[in-house]
Backbone as CSV, one residue per row, in Angstrom:
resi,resn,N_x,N_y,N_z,CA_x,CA_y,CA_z,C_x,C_y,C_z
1,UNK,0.822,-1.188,0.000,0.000,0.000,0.000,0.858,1.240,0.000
2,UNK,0.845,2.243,-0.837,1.286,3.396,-0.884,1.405,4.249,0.709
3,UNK,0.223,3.968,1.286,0.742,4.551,2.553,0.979,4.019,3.660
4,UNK,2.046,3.054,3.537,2.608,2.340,4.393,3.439,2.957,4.961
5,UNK,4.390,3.760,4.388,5.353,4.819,4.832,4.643,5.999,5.453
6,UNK,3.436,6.344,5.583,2.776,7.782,6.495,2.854,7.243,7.915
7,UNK,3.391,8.448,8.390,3.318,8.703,10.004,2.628,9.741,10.323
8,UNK,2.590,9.485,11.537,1.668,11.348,12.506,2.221,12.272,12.276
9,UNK,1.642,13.253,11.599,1.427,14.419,11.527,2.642,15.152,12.808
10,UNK,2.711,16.479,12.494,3.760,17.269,13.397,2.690,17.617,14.230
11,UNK,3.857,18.382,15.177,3.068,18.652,16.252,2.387,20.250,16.240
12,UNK,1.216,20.564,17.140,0.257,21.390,16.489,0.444,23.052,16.187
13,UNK,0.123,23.627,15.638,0.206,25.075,15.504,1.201,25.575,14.281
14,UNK,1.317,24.558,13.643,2.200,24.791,12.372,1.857,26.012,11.495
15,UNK,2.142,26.870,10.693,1.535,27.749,10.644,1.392,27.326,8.599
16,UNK,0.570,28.212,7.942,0.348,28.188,6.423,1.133,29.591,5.893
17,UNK,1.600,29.101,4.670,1.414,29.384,3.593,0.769,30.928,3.444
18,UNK,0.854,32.222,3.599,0.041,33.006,3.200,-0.479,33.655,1.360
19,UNK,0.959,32.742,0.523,1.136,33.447,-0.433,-0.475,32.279,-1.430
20,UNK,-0.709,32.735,-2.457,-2.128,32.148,-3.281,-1.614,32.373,-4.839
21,UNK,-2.244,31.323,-5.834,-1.947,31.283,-6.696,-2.551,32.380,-7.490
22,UNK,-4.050,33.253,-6.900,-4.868,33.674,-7.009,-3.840,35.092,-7.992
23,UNK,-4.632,35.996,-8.469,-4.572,37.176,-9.431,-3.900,38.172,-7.839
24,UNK,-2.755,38.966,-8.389,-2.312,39.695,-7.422,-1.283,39.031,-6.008
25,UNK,-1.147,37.437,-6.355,-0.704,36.373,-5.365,1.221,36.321,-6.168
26,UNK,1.823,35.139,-5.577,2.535,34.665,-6.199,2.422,34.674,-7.477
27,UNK,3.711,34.758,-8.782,3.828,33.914,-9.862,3.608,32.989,-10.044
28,UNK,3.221,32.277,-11.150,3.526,31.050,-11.389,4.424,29.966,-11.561
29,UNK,4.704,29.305,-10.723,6.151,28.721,-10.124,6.302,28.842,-8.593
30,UNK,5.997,30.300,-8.101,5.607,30.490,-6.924,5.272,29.452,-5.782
31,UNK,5.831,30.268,-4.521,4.898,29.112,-3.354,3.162,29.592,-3.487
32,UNK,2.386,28.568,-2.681,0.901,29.253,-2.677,0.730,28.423,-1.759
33,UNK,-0.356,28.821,-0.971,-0.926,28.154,0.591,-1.378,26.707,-0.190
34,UNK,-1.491,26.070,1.222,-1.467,24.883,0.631,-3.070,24.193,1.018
35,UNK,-3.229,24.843,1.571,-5.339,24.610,2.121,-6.190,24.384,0.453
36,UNK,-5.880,25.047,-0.493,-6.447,25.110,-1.599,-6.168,23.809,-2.267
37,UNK,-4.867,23.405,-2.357,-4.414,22.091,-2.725,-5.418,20.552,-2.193
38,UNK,-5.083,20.835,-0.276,-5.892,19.912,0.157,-7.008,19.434,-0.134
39,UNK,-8.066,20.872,-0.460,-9.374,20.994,-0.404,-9.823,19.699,-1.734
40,UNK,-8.790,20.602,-3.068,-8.902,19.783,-4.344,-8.921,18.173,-4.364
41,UNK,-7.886,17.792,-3.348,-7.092,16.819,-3.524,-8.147,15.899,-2.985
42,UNK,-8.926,16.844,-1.518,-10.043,15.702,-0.246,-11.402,15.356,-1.504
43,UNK,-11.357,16.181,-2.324,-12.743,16.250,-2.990,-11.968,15.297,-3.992
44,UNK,-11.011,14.395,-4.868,-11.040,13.595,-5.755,-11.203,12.182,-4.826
45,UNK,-10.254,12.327,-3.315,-10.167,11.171,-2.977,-12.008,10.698,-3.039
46,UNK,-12.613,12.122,-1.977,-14.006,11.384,-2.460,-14.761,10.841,-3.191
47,UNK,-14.437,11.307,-4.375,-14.940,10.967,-5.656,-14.916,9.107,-6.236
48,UNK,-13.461,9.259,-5.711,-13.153,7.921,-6.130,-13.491,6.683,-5.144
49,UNK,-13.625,7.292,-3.755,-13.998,6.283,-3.142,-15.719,6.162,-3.300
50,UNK,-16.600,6.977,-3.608,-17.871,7.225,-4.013,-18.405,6.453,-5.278
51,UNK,-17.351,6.364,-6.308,-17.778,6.088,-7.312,-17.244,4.089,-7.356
52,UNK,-16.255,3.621,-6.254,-16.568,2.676,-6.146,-17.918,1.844,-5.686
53,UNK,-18.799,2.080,-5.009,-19.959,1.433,-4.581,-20.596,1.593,-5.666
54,UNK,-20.636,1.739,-6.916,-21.329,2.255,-8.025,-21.475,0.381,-8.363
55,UNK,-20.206,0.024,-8.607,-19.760,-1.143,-8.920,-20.864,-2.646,-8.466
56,UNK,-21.185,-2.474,-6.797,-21.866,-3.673,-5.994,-23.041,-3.384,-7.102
57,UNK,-23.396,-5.274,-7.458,-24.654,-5.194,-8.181,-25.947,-5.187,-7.001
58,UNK,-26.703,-5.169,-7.546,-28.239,-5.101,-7.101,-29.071,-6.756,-7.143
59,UNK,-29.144,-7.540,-7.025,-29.850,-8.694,-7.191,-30.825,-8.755,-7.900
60,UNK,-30.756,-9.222,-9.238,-31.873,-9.391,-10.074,-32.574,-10.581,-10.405
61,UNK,-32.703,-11.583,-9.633,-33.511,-12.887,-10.212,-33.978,-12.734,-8.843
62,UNK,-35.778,-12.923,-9.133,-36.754,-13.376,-8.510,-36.825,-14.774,-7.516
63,UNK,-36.859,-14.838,-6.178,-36.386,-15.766,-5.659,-35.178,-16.215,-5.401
64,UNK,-33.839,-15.550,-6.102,-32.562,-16.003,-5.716,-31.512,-14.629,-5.190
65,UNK,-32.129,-13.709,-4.548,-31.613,-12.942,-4.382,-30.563,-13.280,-3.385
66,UNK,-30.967,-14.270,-2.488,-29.481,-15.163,-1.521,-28.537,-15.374,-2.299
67,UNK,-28.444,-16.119,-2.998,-27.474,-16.495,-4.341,-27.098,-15.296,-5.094
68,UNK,-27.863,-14.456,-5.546,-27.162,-13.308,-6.217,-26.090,-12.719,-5.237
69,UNK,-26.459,-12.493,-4.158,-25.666,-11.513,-3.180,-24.418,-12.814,-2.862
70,UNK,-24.167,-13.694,-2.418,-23.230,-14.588,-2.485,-22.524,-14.777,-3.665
71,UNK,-22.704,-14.817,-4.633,-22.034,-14.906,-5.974,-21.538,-13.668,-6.325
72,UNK,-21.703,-12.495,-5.368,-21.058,-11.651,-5.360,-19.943,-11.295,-4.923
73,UNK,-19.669,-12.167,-4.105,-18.137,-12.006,-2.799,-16.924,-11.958,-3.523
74,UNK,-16.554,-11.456,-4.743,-15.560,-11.114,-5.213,-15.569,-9.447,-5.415
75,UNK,-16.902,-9.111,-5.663,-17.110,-7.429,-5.762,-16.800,-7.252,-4.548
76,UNK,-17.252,-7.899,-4.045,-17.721,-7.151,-1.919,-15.747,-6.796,-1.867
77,UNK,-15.220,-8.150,-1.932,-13.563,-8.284,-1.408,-12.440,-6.813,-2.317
78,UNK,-13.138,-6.652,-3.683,-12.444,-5.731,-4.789,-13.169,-5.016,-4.117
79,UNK,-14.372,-4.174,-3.961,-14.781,-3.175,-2.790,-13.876,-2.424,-1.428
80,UNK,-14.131,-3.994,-0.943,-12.544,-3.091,0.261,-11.337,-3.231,0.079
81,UNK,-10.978,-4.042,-0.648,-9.631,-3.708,-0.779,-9.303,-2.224,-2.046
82,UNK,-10.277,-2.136,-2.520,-9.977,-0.539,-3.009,-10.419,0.577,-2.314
83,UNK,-11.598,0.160,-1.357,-11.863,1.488,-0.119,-10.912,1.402,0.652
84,UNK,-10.038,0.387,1.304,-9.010,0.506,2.525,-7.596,1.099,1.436
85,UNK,-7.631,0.842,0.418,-6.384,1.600,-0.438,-6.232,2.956,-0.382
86,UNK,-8.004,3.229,-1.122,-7.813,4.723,-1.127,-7.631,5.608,0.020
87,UNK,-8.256,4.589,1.175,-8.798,5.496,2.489,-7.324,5.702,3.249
88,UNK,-6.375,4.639,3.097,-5.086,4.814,3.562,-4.087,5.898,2.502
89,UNK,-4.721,6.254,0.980,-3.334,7.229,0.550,-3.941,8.483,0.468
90,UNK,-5.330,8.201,1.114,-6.143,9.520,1.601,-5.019,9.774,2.961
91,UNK,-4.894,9.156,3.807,-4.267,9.462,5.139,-3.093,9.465,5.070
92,UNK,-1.957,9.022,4.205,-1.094,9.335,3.706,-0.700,11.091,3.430
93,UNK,-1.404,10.928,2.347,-1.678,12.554,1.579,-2.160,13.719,2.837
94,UNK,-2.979,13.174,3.531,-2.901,14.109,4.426,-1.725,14.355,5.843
95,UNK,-1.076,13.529,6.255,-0.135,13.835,7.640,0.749,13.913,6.674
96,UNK,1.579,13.771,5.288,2.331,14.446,4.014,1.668,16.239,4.146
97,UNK,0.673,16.625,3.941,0.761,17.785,3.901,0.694,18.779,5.364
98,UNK,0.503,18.158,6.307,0.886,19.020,7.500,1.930,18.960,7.729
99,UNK,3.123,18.895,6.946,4.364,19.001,7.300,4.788,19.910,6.277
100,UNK,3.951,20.169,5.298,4.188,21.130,3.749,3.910,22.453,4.566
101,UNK,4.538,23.527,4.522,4.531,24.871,4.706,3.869,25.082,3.675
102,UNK,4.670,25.311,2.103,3.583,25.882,1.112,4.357,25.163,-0.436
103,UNK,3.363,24.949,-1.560,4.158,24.556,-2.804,4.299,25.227,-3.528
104,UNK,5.003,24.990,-4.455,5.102,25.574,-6.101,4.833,24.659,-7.049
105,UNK,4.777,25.510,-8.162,4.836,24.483,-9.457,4.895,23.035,-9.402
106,UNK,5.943,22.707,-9.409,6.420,21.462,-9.459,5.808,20.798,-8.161
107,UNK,5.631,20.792,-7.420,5.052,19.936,-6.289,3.487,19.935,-6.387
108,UNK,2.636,21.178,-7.385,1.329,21.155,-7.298,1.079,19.849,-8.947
109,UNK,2.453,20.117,-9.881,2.287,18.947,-10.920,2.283,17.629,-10.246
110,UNK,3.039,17.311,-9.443,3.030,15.907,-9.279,2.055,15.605,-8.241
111,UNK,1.482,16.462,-7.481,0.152,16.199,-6.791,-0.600,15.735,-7.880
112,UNK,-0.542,16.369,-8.841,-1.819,15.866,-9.462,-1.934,14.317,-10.162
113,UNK,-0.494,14.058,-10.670,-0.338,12.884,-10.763,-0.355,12.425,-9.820
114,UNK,-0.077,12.016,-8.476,-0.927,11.249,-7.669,-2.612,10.869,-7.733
115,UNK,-3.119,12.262,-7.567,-4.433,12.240,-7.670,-4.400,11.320,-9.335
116,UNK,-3.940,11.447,-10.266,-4.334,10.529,-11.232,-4.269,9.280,-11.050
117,UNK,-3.090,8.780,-10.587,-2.930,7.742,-9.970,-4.225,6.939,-8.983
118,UNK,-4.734,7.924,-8.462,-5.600,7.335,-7.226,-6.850,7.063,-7.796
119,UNK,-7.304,8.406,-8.774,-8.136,8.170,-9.006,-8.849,7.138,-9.938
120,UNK,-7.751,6.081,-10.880,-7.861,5.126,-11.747,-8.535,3.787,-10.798
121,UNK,-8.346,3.955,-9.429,-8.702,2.722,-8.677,-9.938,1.876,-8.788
122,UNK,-11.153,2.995,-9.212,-12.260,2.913,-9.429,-12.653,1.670,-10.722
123,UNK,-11.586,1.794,-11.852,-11.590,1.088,-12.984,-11.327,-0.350,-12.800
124,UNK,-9.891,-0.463,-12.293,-10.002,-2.177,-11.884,-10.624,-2.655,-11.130
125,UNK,-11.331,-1.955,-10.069,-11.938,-2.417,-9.458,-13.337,-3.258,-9.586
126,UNK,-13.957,-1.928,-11.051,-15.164,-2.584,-12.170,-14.382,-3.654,-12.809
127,UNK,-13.676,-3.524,-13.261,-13.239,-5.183,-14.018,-13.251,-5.872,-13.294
128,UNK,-12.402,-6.128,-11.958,-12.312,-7.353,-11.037,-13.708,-8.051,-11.132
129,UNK,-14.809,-6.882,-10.497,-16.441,-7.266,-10.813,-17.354,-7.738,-11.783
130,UNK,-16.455,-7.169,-12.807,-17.036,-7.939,-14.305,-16.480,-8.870,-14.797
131,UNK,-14.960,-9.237,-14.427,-14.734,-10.544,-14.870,-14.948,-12.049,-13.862
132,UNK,-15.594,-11.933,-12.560,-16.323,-12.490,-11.352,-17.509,-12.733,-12.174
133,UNK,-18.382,-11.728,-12.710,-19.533,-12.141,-13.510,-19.812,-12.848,-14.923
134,UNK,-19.160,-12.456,-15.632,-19.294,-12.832,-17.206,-17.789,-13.207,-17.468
135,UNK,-16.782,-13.211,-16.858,-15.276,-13.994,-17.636,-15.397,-14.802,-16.815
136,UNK,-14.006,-15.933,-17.426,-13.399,-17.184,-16.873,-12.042,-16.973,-16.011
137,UNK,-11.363,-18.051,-15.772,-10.351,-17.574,-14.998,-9.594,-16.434,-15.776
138,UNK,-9.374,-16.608,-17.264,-8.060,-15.594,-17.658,-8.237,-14.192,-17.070
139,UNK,-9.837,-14.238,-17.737,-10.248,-12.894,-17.610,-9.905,-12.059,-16.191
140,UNK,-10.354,-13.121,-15.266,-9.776,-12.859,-13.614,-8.582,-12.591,-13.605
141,UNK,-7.993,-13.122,-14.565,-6.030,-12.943,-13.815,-5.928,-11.697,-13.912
142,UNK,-6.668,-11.100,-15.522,-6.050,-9.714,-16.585,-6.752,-8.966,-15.624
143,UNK,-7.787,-9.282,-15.089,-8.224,-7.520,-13.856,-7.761,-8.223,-12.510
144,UNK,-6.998,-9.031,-12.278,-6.404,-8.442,-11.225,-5.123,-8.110,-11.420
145,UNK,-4.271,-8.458,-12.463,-2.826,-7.638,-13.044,-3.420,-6.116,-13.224
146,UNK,-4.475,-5.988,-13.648,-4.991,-4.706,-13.793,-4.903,-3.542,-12.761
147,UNK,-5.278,-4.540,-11.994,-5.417,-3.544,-10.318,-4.263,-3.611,-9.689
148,UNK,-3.325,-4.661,-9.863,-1.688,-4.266,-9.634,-1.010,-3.225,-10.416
149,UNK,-1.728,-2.739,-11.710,-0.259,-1.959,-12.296,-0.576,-0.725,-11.908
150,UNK,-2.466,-0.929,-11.530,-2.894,0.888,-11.167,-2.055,0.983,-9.548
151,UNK,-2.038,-0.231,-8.849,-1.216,-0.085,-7.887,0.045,0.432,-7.700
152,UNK,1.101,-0.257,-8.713,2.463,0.003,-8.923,2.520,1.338,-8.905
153,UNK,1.170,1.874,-10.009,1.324,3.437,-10.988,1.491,4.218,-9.536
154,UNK,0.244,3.687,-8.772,0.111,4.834,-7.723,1.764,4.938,-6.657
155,UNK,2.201,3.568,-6.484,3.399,4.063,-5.571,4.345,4.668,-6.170
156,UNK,4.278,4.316,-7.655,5.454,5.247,-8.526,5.328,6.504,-8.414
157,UNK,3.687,7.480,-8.417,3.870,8.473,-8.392,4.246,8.944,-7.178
158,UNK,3.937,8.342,-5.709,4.235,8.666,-4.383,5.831,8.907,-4.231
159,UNK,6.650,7.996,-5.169,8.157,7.933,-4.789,8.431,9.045,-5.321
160,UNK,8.053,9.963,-6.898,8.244,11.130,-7.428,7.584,12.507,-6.455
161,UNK,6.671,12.346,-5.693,6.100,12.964,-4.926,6.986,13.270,-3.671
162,UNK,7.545,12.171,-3.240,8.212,12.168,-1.824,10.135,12.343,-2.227
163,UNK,10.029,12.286,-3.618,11.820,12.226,-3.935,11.768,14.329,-4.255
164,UNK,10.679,14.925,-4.616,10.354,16.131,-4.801,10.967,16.908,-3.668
165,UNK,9.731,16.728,-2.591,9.814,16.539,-1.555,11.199,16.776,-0.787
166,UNK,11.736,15.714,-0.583,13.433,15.718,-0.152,14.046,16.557,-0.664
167,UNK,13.840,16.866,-1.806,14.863,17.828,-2.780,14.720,19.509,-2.599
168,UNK,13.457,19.885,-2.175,12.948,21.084,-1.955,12.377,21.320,-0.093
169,UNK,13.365,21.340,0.399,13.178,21.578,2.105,12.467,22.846,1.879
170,UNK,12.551,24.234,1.662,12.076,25.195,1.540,10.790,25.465,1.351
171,UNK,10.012,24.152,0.983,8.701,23.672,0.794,7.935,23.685,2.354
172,UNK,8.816,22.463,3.084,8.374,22.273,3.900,8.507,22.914,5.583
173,UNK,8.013,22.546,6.541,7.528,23.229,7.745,9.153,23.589,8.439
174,UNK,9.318,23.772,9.357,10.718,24.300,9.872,11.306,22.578,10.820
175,UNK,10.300,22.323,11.384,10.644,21.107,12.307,10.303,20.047,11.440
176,UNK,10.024,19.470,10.186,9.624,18.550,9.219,11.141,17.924,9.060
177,UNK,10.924,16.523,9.257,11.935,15.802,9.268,11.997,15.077,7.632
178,UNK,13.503,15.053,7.145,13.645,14.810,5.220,13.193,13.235,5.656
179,UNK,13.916,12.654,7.099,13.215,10.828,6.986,11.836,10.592,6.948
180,UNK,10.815,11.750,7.117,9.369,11.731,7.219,9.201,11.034,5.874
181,UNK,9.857,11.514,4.876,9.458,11.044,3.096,10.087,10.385,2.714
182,UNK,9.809,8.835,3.441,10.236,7.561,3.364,10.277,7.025,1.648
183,UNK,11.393,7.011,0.887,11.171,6.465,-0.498,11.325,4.752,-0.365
184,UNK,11.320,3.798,0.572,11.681,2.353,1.122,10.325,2.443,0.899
185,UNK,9.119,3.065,1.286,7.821,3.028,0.784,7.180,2.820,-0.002
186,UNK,7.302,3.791,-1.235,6.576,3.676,-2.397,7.561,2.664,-3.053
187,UNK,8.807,2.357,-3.021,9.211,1.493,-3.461,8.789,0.107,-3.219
188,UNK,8.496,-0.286,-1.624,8.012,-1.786,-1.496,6.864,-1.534,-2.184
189,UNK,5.868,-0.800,-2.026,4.045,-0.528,-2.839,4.045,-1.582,-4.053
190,UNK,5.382,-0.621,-5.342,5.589,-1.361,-6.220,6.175,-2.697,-6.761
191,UNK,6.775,-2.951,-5.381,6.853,-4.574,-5.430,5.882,-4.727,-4.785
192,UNK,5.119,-4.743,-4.123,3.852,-5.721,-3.554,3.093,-5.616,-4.277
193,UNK,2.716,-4.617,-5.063,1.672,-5.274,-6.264,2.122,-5.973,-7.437
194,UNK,3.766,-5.302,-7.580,4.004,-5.971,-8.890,3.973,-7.983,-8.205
195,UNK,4.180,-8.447,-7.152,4.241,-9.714,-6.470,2.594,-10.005,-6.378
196,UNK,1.754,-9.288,-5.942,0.853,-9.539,-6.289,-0.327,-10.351,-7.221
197,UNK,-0.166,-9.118,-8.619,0.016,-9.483,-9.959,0.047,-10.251,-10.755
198,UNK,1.543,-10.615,-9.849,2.258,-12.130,-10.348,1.363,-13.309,-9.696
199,UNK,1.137,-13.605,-8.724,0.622,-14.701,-7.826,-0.929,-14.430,-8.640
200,UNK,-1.747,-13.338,-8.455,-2.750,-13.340,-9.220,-3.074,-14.011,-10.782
201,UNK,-1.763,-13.586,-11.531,-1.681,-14.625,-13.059,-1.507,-15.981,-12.613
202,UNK,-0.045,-16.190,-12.116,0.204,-17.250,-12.611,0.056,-18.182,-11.734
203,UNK,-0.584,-18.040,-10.443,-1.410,-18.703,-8.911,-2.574,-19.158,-9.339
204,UNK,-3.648,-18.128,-8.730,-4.802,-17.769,-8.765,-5.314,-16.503,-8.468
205,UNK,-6.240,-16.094,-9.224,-6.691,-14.786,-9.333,-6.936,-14.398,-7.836
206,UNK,-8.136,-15.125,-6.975,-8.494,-14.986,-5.850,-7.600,-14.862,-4.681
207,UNK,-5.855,-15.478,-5.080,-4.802,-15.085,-4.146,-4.338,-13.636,-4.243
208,UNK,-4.563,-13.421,-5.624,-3.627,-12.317,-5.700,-4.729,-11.392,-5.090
209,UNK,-6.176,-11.161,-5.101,-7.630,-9.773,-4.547,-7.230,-10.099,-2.973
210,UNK,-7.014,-11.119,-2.393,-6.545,-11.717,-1.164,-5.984,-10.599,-0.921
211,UNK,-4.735,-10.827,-1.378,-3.909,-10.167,-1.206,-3.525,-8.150,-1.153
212,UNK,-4.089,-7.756,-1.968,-4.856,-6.558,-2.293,-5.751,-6.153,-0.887
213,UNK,-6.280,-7.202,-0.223,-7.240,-6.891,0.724,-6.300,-6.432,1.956
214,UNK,-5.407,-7.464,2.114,-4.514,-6.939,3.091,-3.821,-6.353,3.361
215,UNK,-3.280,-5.395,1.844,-2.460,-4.944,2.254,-3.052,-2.973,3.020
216,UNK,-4.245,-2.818,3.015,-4.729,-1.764,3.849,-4.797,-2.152,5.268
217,UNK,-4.744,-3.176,5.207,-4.706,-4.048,7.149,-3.003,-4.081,7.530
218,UNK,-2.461,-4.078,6.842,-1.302,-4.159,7.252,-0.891,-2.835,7.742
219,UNK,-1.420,-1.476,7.067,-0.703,-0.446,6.973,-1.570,-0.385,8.248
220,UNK,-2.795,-0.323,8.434,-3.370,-0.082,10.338,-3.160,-0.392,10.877
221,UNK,-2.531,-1.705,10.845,-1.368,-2.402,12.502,-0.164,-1.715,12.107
222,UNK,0.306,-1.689,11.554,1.985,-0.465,11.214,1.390,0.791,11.534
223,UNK,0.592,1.068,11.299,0.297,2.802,11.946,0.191,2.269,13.426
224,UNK,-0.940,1.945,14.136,-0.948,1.798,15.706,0.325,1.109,16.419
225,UNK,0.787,0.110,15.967,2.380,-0.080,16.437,3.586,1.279,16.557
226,UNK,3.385,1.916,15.403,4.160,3.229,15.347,3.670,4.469,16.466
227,UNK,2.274,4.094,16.376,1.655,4.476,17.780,2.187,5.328,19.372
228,UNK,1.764,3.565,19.455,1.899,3.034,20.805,3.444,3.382,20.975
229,UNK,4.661,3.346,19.725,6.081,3.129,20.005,6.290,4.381,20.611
């Protein structure tokens, strides 16, 4: 999971950003507060986690609606394991920006590729569901390699996000630590899905969504362990 590497947030009273991208603000290239960024960024994660439940079917045969809803337990499993994805690089993205003083250019581009990244989740997630319904195994393998590469995509953009990051301190808060933007992170992401993927082809499909499921459970016992430490 991409936000396997997020920790807690700094400690409180950090201050913003006053400068805005707005007419009469910064240039372009410029720093600009970073509240405007968030706002954008909270409203795609929603989107995408919204537009997954789109996916769960509805039960349509008369009398077998038990059976419809059971013959579903591959949507239900592609369901959370893409709500606990997004909901963790939602929480990621956010204790990442309370440590951001303010961005420029280049840090508001590769936000957005994240957000592209995130927001593709929605897609494999409909395939996983449609090839559970109307494909055979292949079809299963190809959407769940599917939902590994949107995986990979997303930690790739996190490592360009967090290698940014390191490179531009001036970005960030005064007490913001450079080890906060763990790149050992987005790097494992992209081996665990690309391993994934793999076990999903050339295993079984249902190991590899397994797998996908856990890895948002993993990152909530690694957050409360980091905790408690």
């Amino acid at each position: 999971m991409t936000a396997f590497w997020a920790t807690d947030g700094p400690p409180e009273g950090q201050a913003r950003s006053l400068y805005s991208l707005d007419m009469g603000g910064e240039p372009p290239g410029g720093p600009s507060e970073t509240n405007r960024v968030e706002f954008f960024s909270d409203g795609v994660f929603a989107i995408a986690v919204t537009l997954l439940v789109l996916e769960l079917a509805i039960p349509g045969t008369r009398g077998a609606f038990r059976a419809d809803l059971l013959n579903e337990w591959p949507s239900y499993v592609a369901y959370l394991a893409a709500f606990g994805t997004i909901g963790v690089l939602w929480m990621a993205h956010h204790t990442t920006f309370l440590r951001i003083r303010r961005v420029d250019t280049g840090l508001l581009w590769r936000n957005l590729v994240l957000l592209l990244s995130t927001s593709l989740f929605p897609f494999p997630t409909a395939v996983i569901a449609s090839s559970y319904r109307i494909g055979d195994a292949t079809d299963q393998a190809a959407a769940v390699v599917l939902y590994a590469v949107v995986g990979m995509l997303s930690g790739a953009a996190w490592l360009v996000f967090f290698a940014y990051l390191r490179s531009q301190p001036a970005l960030l808060e005064a007490d913001a630590e450079i080890d906060a933007f763990w790149l050992q992170g987005p790097l494992l992401t992209i081996v665990g899905f690309g391993l994934a993927g793999l076990i999903g082809w050339l295993v079984s499909p249902a190991a590899g969504l397994a797998i996908f499921l856990i890895f948002p459970i993993f990152y909530v016992l690694r957050v409360r362990r980091v905790t408690r430490a």
